[in-house]
C-alpha positions in Angstrom: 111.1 245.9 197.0 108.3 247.9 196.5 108.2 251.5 198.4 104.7 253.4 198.3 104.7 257.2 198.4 101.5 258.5 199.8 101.4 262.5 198.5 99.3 265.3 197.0 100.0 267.5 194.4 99.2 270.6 196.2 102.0 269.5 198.5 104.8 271.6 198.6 107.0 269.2 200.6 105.5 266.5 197.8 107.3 268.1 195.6 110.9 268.5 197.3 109.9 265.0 198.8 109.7 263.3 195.2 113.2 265.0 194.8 114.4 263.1 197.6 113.0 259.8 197.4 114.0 259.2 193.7 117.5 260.5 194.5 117.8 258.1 197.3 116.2 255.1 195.4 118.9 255.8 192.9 121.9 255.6 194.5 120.6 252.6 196.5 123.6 249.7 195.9 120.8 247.5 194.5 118.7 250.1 192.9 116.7 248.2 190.6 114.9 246.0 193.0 113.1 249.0 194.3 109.5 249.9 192.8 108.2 253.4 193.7 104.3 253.5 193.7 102.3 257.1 194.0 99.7 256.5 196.2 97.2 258.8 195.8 96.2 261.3 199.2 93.8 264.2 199.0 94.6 267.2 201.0 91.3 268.6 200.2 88.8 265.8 199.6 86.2 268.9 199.6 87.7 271.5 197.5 86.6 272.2 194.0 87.9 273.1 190.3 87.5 276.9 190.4 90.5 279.0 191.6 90.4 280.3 194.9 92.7 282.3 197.3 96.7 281.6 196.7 98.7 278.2 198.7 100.3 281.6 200.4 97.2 283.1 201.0 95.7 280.2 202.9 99.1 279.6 204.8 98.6 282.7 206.6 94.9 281.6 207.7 96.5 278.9 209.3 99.7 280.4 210.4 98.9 283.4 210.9 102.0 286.1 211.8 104.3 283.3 211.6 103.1 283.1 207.8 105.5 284.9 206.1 108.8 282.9 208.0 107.4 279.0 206.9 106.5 280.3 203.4 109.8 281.7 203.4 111.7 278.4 204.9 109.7 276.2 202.3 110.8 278.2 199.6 114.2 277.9 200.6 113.8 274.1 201.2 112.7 274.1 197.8 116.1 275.9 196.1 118.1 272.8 198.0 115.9 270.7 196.0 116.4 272.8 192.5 113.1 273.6 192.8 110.8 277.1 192.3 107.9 277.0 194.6 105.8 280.2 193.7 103.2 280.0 197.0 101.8 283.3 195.8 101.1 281.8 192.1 99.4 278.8 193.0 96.2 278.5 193.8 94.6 274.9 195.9 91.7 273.2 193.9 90.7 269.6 193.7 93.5 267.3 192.8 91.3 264.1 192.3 91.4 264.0 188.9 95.6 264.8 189.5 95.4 261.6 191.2 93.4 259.9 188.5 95.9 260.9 185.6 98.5 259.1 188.0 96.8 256.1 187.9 96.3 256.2 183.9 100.2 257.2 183.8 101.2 253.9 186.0 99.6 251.5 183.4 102.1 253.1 181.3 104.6 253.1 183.4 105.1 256.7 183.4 103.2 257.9 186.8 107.0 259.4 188.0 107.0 261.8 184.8 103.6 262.9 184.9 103.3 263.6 188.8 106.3 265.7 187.9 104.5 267.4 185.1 101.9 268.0 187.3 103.8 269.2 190.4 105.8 271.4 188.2 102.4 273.0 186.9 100.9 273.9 190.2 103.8 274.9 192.4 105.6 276.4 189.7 104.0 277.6 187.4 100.3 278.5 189.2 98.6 276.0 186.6 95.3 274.9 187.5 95.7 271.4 188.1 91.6 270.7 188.2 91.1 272.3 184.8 90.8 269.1 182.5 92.2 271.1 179.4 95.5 271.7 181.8 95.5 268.2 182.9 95.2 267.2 179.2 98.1 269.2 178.1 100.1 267.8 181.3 99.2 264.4 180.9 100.6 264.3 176.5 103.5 266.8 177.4 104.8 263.6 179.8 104.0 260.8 177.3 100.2 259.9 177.8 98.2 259.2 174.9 95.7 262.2 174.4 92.8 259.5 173.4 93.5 257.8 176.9 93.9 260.9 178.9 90.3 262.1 177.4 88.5 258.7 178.4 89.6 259.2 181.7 88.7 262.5 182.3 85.5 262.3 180.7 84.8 259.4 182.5 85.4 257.8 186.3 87.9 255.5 185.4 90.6 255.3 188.4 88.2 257.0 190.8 88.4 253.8 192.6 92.0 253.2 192.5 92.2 256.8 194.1 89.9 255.6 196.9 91.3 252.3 197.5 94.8 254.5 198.0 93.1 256.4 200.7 91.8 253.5 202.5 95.1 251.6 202.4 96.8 255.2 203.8 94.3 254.9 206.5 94.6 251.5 207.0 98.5 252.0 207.4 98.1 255.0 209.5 99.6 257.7 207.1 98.6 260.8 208.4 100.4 263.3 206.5 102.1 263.9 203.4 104.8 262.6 201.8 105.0 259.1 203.7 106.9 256.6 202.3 106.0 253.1 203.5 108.5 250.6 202.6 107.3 246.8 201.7 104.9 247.5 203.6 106.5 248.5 207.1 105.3 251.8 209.3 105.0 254.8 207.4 107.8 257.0 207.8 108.7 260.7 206.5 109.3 261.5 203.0 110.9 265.1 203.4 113.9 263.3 205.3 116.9 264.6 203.4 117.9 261.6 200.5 120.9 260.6 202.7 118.5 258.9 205.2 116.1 257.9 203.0 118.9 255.9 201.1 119.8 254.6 204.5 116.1 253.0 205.2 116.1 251.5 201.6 119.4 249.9 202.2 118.4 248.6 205.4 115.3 247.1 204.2 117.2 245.9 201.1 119.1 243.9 203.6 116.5 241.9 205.3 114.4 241.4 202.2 114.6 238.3 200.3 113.8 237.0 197.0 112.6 239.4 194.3 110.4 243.1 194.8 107.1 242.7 196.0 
């Protein structure tokens, strides 16, 4: 049973959503019929490599005086999970090269550990996630090859599997981040606590016949 992920790495409920969905894929009672694939979806087609204003900094753009309360409840979201989201430290920047690494990583089966890598950098610890140097590092530190990180980075391979994720999100009608769409079904929330998300696995487990798609 195959169960696509649709995220960013600038996500902050990504992060705590990955938490979730691997917890509840595990504990499944048939846990290794399901495949998770990380579907690649760009908060910020536009945005570029330089370092700009802080993920806290731009929250309060858009939130305003209720800014300091939803940074707060995320962070605090985040500790459930295990996880240190430093909003003040990181800073957005282009994540399509982020996504590109991910694709390398899944040829290798290794797309789970280097997302992680990567979502640990930004939200963590304020890496730049756009800097190929940083992305290089990342990408060996979780088990990549360097030689195939660098052709990738120097290069466009996987810009196309990136795009083809966002048409299939679009196509699927994912329109926000994390969505987990199972075997194919509607998209549904990926920051629902693991409990439920176990739940819709077993369920689907259930009707589904035959091997994983």
């Amino acid at each position: 049973m195959r169960v696509e992920v649709f995220g960013d790495v600038l996500c902050p409920w990504c992060y705590m959503g990955k938490r979730r969905i691997e917890a509840a894929a595990s504990q499944v009672t048939e846990a290794g019929r399901v495949q998770i694939v990380w579907r690649s979806h760009e908060l910020d087609p536009g945005a570029g490599r330089i370092l700009g204003p802080t993920a806290a900094e731009a929250m309060s753009t858009w939130w305003g005086e209720k800014a300091p309360e939803r940074i707060a409840q995320i962070q605090t979201e985040g500790r459930l999970e295990g996880l240190e989201l430093n909003l003040h430290a990181a800073r957005p920047v282009s994540s399509f090269d982020a996504h590109r690494l991910i694709h390398l990583a899944a040829e290798h089966d290794l797309a789970g550990a280097v997302m992680e890598s990567l979502l640990h950098a930004y939200h963590t610890e304020g890496q730049n996630i756009a800097d190929p140097q940083v992305l290089e590092q990342l990408g060996v530190k979780a088990g990549l090859r360097t030689v195939d990180v660098r052709d990738v980075l120097g290069g466009e391979a996987h810009a196309l599997s990136v795009k083809a994720d966002e048409r299939r999100a679009a196509a699927l009608r994912v329109t926000s981040v994390p969505s987990v769409v199972i075997d194919g079904g509607p998209p549904t929330s990926g920051t629902q606590p693991s409990a439920r998300l176990r739940l819709l696995l077993e369920e689907a487990l259930s009707v589904s016949h035959g091997p994983g798609r």
